[in-house]
ROLUM-693012 format. One record per atom (N, C-alpha, C): x, y, z. Coordinates in steps of 0.1 Angstrom, whole numbers, plus 5000, padded with zeros to 4 digits. Layout:
BEGIN
XYZ
...
***
This chain:
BEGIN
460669060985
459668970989
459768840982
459868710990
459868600983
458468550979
458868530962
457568440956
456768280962
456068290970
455668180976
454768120969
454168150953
453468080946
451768120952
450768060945
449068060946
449268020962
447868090964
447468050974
447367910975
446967800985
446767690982
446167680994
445567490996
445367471012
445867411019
445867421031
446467291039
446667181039
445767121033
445766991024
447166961012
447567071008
448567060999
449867071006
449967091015
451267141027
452267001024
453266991020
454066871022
455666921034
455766781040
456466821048
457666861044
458166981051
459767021043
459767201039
458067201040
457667331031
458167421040
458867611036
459367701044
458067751047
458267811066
457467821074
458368021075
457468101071
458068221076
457468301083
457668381089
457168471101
456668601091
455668671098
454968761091
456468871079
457268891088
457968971083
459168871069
458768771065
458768691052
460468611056
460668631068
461968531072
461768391073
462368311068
462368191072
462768151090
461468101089
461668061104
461667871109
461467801099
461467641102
460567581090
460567461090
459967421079
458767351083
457767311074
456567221083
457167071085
456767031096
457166891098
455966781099
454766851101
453366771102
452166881104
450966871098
449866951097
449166831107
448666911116
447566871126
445866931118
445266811112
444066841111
443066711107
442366731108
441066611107
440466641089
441266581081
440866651066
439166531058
439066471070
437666421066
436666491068
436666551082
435666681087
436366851081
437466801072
437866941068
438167061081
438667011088
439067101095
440967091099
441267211099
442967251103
443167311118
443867221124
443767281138
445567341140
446567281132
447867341136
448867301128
449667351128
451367321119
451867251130
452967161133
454167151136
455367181126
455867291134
457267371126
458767261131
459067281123
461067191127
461267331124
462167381138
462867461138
464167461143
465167411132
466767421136
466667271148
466667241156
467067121168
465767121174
464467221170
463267221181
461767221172
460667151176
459767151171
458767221176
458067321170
457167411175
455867371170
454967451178
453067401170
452767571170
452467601156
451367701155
450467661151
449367731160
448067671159
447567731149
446167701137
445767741128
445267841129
444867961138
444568091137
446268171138
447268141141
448168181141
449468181122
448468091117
449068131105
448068221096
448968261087
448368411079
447768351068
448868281059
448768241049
449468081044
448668061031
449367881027
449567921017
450667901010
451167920997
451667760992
452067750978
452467620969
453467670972
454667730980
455867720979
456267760993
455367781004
455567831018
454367861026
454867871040
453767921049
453768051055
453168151056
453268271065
452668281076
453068291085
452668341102
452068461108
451268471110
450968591113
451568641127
453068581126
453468621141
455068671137
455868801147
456668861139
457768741144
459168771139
460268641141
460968621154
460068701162
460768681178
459068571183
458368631179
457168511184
457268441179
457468371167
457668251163
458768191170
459568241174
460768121178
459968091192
459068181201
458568121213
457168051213
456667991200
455967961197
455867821208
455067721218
455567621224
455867501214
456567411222
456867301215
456067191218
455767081211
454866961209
454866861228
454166891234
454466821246
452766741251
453266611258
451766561263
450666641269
451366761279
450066801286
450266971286
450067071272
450467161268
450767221286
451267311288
451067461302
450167531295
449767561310
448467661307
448767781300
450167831305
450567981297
450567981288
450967871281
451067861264
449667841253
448467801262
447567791255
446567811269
445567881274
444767891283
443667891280
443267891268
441967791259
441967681257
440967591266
440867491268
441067411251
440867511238
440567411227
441967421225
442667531222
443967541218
444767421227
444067411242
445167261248
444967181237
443867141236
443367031227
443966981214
444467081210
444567111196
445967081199
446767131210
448267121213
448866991214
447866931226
447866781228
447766711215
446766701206
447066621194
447866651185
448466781186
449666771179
450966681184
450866701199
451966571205
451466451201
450466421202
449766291199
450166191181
450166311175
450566321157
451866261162
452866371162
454666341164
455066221174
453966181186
454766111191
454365951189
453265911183
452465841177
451865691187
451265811199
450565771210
450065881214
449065831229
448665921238
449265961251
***
């Protein structure tokens, strides 16, 4: 089991940090935290994964560590996690908040609407 350090918060997340899947593999690193840290709220990671950018949304991570992230998802869902796009698909997120949350994470990366 790798040592990922104190818990910590999202707030402390810097880009770069390892992103691993429940089962403690490295699966991508964080590339941008989607969240409103004035209303204190975390809505999602963007992961760099290898050539592709993925968004777990904030109920999909387990844990924040000072030295990594954990997913509460095993390492075959994480790689199908969707990637950062203007108008998420419905299949990928079918809760209207999770679009929401998807969309501004495209909105973050692509630095428009």
């Amino acid at each position: 089991m790798i040592d990922l350090g104190a818990p910590t918060s999202y707030l402390a997340l810097q880009k770069g940090t390892p992103v691993l899947s429940r089962q403690h593999q490295q699966v991508g690193t964080v590339h941008v935290v989607v969240a409103d840290p004035g209303a204190d709220v975390f809505d999602a990671l963007v992961i760099q994964e290898e050539e592709h950018l993925r968004v777990a949304l904030a109920e999909e991570v387990e844990s924040i560590h000072e030295s990594g992230v954990v997913l509460a998802l095993d390492t075959k869902a994480c790689h199908k996690l969707p990637e950062p796009a203007p108008d998420p698909e419905p299949a990928s997120a079918p809760e209207p908040t999770a679009r929401l949350r998807l969309r501004r994470a495209w909105e973050l990366i692509s630095g428009g609407s």
